[in-house]
VOPAGU-2260 file (C-alpha; in pm, 1 decimal, decimal comma):
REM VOPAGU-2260
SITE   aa  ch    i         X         Y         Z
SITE  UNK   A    0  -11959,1   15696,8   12430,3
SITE  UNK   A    1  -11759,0   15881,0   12140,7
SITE  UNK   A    2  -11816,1   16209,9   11964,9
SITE  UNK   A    3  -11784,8   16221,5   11600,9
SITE  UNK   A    4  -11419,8   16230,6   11534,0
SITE  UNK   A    5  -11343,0   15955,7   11768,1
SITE  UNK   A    6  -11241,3   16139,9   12074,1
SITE  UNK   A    7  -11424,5   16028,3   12418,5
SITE  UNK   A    8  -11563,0   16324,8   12552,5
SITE  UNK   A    9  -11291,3   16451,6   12805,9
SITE  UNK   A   10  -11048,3   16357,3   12528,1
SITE  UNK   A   11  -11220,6   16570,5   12278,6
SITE  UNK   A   12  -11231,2   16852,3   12575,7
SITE  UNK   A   13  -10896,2   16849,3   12640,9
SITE  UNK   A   14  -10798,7   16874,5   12280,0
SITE  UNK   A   15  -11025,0   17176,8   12256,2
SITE  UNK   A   16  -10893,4   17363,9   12535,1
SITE  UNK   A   17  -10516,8   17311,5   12357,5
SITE  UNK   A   18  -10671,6   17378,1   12038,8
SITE  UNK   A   19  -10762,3   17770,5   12224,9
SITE  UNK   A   20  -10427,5   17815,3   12385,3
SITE  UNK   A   21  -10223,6   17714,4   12033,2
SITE  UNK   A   22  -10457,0   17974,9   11809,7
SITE  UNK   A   23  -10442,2   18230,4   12091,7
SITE  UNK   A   24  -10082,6   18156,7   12106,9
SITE  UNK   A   25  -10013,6   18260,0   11788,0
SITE  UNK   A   26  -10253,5   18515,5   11754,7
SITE  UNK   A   27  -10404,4   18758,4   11979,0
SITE  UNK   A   28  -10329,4   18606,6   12285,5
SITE  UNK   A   29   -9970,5   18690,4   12210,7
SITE  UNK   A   30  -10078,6   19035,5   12133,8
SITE  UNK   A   31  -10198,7   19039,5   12498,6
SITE  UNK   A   32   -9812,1   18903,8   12631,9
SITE  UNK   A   33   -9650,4   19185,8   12442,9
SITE  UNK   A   34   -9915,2   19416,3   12546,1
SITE  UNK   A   35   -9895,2   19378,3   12939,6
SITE  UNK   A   36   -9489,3   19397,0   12856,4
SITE  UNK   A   37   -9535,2   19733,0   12680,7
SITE  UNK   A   38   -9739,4   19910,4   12958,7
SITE  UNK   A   39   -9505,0   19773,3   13245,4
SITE  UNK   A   40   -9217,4   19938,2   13011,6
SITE  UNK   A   41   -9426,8   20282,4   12972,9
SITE  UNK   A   42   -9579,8   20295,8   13297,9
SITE  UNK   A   43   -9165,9   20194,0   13488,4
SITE  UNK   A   44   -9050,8   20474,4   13212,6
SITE  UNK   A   45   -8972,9   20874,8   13297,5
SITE  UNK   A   46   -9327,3   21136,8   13256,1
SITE  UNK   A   47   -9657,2   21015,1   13271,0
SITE  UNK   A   48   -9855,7   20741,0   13102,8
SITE  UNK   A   49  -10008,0   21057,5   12925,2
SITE  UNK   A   50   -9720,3   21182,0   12806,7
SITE  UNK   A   51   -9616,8   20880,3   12627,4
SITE  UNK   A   52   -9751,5   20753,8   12290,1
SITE  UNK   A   53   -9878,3   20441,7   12082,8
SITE  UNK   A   54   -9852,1   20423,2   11752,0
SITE  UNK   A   55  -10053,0   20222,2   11561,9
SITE  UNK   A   56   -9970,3   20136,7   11160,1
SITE  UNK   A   57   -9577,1   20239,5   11224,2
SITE  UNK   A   58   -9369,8   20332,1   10917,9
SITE  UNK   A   59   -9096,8   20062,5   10889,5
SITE  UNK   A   60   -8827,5   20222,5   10634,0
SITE  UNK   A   61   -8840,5   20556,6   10525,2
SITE  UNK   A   62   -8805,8   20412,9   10162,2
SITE  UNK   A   63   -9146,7   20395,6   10009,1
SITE  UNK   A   64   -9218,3   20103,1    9791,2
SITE  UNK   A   65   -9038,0   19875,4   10067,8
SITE  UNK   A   66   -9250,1   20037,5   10312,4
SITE  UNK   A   67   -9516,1   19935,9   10125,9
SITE  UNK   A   68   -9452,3   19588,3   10067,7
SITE  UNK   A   69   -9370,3   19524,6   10505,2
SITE  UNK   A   70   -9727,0   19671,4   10528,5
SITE  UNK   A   71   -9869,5   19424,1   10251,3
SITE  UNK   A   72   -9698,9   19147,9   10404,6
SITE  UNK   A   73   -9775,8   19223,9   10723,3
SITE  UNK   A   74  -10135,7   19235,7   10674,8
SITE  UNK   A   75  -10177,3   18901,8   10486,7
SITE  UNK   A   76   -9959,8   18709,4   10778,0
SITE  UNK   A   77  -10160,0   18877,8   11000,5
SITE  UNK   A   78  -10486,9   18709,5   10912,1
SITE  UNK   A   79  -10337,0   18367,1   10868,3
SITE  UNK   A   80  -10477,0   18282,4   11226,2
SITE  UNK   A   81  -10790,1   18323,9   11138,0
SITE  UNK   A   82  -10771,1   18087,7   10858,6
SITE  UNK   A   83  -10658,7   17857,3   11149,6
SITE  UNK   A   84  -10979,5   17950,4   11313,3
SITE  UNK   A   85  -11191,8   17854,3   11046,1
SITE  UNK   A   86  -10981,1   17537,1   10943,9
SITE  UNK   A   87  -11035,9   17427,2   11273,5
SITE  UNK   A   88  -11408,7   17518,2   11273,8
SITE  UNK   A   89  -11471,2   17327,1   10975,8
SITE  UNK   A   90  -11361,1   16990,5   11161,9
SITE  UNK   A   91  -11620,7   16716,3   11042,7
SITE  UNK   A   92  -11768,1   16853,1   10769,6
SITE  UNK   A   93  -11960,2   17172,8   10919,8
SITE  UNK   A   94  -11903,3   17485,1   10707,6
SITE  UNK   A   95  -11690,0   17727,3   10948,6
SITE  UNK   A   96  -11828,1   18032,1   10751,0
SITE  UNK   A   97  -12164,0   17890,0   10831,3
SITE  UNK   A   98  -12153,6   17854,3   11143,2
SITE  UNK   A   99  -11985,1   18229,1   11240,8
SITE  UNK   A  100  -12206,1   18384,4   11028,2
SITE  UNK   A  101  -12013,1   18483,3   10777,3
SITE  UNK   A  102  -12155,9   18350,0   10446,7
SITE  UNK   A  103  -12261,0   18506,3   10168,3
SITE  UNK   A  104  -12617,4   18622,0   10292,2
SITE  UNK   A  105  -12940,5   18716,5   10105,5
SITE  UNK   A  106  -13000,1   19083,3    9975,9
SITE  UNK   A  107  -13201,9   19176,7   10254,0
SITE  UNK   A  108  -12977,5   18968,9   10540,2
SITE  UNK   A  109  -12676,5   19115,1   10342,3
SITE  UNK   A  110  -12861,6   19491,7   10411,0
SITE  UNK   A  111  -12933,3   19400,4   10791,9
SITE  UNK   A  112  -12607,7   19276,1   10870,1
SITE  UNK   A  113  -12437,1   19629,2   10724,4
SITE  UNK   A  114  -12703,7   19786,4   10911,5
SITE  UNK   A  115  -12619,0   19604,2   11227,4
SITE  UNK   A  116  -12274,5   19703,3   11143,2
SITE  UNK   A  117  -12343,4   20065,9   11081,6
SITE  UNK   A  118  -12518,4   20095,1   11403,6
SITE  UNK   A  119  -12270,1   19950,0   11639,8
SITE  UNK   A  120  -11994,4   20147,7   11489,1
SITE  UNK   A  121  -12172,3   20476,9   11586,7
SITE  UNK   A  122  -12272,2   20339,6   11927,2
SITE  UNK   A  123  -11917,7   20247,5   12029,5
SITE  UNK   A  124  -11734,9   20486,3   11775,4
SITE  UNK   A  125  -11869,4   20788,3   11925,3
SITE  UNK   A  126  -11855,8   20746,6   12323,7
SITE  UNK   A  127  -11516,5   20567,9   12217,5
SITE  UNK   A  128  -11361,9   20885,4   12090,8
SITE  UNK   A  129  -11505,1   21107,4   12430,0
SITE  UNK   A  130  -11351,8   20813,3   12696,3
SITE  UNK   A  131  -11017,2   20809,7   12476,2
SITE  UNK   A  132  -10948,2   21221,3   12588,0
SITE  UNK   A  133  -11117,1   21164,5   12896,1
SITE  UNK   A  134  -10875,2   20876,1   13019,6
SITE  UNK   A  135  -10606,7   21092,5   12875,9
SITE  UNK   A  136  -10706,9   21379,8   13099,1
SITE  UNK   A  137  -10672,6   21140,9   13424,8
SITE  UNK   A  138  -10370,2   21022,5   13294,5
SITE  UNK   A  139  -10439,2   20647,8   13241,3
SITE  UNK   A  140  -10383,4   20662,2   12869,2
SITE  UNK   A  141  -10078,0   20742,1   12648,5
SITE  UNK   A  142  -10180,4   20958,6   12340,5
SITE  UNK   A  143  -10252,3   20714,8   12013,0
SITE  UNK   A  144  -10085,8   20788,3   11698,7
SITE  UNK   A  145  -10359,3   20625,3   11512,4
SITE  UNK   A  146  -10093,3   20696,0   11207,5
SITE  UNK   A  147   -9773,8   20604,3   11175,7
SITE  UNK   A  148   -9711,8   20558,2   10787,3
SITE  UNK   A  149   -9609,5   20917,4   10609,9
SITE  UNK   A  150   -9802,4   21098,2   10282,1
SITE  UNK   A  151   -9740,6   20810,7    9962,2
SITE  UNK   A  152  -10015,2   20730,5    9707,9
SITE  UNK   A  153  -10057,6   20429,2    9891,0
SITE  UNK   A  154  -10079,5   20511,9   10254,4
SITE  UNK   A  155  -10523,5   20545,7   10234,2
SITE  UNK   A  156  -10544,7   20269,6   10051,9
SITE  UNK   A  157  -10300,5   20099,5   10283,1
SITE  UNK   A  158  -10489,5   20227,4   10620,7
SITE  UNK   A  159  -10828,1   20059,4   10521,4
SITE  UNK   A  160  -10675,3   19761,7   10461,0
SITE  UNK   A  161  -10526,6   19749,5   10804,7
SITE  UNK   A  162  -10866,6   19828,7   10910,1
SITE  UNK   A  163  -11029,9   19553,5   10759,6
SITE  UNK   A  164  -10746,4   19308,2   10865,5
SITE  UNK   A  165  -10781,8   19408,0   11212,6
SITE  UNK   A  166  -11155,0   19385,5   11249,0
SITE  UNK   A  167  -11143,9   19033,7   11023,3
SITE  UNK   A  168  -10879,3   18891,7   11266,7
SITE  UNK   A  169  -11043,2   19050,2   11632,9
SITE  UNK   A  170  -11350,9   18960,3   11511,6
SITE  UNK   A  171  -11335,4   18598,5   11421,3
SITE  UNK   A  172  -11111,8   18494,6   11646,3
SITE  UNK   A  173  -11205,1   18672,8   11990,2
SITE  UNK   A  174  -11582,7   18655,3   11929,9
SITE  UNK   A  175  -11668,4   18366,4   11689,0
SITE  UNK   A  176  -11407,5   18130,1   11726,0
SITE  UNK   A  177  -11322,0   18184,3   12104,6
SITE  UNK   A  178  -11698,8   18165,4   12234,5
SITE  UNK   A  179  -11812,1   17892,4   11995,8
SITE  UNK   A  180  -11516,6   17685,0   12104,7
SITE  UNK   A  181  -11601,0   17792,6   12501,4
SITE  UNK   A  182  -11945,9   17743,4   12440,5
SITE  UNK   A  183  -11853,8   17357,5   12314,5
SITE  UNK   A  184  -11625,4   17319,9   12639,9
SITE  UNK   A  185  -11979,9   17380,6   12829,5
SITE  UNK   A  186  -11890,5   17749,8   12961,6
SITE  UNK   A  187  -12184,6   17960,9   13041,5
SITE  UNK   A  188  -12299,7   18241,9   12852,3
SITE  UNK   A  189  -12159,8   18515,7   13068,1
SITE  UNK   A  190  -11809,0   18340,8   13169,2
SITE  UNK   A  191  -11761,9   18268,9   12757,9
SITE  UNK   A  192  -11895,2   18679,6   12709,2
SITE  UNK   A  193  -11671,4   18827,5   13007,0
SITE  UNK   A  194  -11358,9   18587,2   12850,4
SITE  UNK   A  195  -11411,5   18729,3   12527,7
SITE  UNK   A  196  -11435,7   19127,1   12676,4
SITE  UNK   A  197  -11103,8   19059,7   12881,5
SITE  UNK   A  198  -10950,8   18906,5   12582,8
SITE  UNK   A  199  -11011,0   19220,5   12385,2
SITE  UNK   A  200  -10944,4   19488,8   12619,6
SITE  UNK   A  201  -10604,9   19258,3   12715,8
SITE  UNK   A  202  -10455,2   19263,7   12433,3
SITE  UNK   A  203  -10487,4   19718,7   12410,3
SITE  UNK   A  204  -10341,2   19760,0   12695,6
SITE  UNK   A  205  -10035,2   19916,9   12542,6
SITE  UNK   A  206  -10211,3   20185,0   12511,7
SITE  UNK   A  207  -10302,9   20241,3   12893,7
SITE  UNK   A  208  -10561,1   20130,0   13089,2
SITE  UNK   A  209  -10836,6   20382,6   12956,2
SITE  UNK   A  210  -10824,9   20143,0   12587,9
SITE  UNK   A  211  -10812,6   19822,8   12786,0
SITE  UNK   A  212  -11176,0   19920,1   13005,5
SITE  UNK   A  213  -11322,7   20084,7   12682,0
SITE  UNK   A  214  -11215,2   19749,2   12454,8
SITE  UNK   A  215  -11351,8   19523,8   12720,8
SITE  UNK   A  216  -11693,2   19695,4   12714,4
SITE  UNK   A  217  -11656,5   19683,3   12349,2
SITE  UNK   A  218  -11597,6   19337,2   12379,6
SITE  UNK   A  219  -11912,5   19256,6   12561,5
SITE  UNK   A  220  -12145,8   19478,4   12335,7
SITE  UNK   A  221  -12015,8   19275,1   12052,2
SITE  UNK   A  222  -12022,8   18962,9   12249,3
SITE  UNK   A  223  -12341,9   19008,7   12344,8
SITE  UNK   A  224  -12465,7   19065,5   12011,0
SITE  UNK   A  225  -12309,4   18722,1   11861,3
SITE  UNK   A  226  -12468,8   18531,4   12136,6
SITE  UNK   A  227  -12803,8   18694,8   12029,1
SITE  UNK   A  228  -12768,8   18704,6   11677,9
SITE  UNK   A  229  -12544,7   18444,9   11543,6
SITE  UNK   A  230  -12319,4   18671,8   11304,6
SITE  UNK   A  231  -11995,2   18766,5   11273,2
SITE  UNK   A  232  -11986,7   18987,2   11002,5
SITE  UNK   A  233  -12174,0   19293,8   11121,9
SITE  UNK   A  234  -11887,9   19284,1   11403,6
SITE  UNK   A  235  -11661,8   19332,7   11073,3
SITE  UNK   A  236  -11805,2   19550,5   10913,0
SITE  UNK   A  237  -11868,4   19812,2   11212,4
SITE  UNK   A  238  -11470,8   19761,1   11311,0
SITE  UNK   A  239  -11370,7   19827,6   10976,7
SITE  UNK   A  240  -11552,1   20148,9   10972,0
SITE  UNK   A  241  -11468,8   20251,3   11331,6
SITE  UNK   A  242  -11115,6   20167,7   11231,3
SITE  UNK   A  243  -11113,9   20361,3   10898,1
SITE  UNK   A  244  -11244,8   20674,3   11105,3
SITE  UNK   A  245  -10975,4   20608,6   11297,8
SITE  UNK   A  246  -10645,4   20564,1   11099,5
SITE  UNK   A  247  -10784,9   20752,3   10758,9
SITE  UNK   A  248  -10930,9   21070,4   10991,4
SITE  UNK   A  249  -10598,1   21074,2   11199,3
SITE  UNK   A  250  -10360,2   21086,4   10870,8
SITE  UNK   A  251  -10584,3   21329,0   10696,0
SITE  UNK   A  252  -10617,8   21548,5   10978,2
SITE  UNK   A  253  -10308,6   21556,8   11206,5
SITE  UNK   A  254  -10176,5   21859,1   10985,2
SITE  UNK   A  255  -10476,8   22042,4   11031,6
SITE  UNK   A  256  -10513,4   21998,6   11401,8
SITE  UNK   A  257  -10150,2   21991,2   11466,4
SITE  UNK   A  258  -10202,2   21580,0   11645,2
């Protein structure tokens, strides 16, 4: 018996799992390599974990408008995976946008998906924010520099973007792409939900092992809320803002509060 596109079953299985490895591969999943690499360098280096730092959205020359264009260009490369993704999705006709949940809703879906959005951003925002300085005072965090980029015209503007591009590209890829594909392989519910969690948390690790446990139980409250709801989006939209609080708050405050 043959599927659709002409693949028997373990054929089409096989393919699939491949399929996973080669979008991981050049995504996030090689975010999680270079992440394990970068903790076994700060945790073998002199001082504390602690004492060390991360920094997130790093300055690459101090000469502005080239500065600006590595960040520009780094951001658009950076979500070509999940164009992958939904290439991929889209095999046979189905509408990859569809499917994820990330179509152009009604008014009133549009209004409950921000919602949705708005309200998991405060419930993992805030805790977030108390288990990052609590993992820092037990020493099983370096200290984020949620900042790197220095005082230009463009640097906001800049910051959300990253924002956007990093809850776009988590988003689809770790939670809609990973556990529909998982879900096709015939992987329960909670196997596909803890992958997705470990995924996550994996690929913070750079940052100690306080952001790896807090990501992974980020990872399974978003999870859990695809598997319920179907949508991707509201994941997007309360990254983006946890991520704007984030990298805007940290470069419009680290003056102020000496960070």
């Amino acid at each position: 018996m043959r599927v659709d596109d002409g693949f028997l079953p373990e054929q089409r299985a096989r393919r699939l799992r491949w399929e996973i490895v080669i979008v991981l591969g050049l995504s996030l999943g090689q975010s999680a390599v270079y992440s394990v690499i970068s903790l076994v360098a700060k945790l073998t280096a002199p001082g504390r974990l602690s004492s060390q730092t991360a920094t997130l959205n790093p300055s690459f020359t101090p000469r502005p408008l080239l500065d600006l264009s590595y960040q520009l260009v780094g951001i658009a490369f950076a979500v070509v995976p999940v164009a992958l993704a939904l290439y991929l999705l889209s095999g046979g006709g189905a509408s990859a946008t569809r499917r994820l949940g990330l179509d152009i809703p009604r008014r009133r879906t549009a209004l409950s998906d921000f919602g949705y959005g708005a309200g998991l951003a405060a419930l993992i925002g805030v805790p977030g924010l108390g288990f990052y300085y609590l993992a820092k005072e037990l020493g099983i965090n370096a200290t984020i520099v949620a900042s790197g980029l220095t005082d230009h015209w463009w640097t906001i503007p800049v910051l959300v973007l990253a924002a956007a591009q990093n809850a776009v590209l988590e988003e689809v890829v770790v939670v809609g792409y990973l556990m529909t594909r998982l879900r096709e392989l015939g992987v329960g519910a909670w196997p596909t939900l803890a992958a997705s969690a470990l995924l996550r948390g994996s690929y913070h690790l750079y940052q100690g092992f306080g952001a790896f446990m807090g990501n992974a139980v980020m990872g399974l409250v978003f999870g859990y809320f695809y598997q319920r709801k179907g949508r991707v989006l509201p994941l997007i939209v309360a990254h983006t803002l946890i991520d704007i609080v984030a990298f805007v708050g940290y470069s419009l405050l680290r003056d102020t509060l000496n960070l």
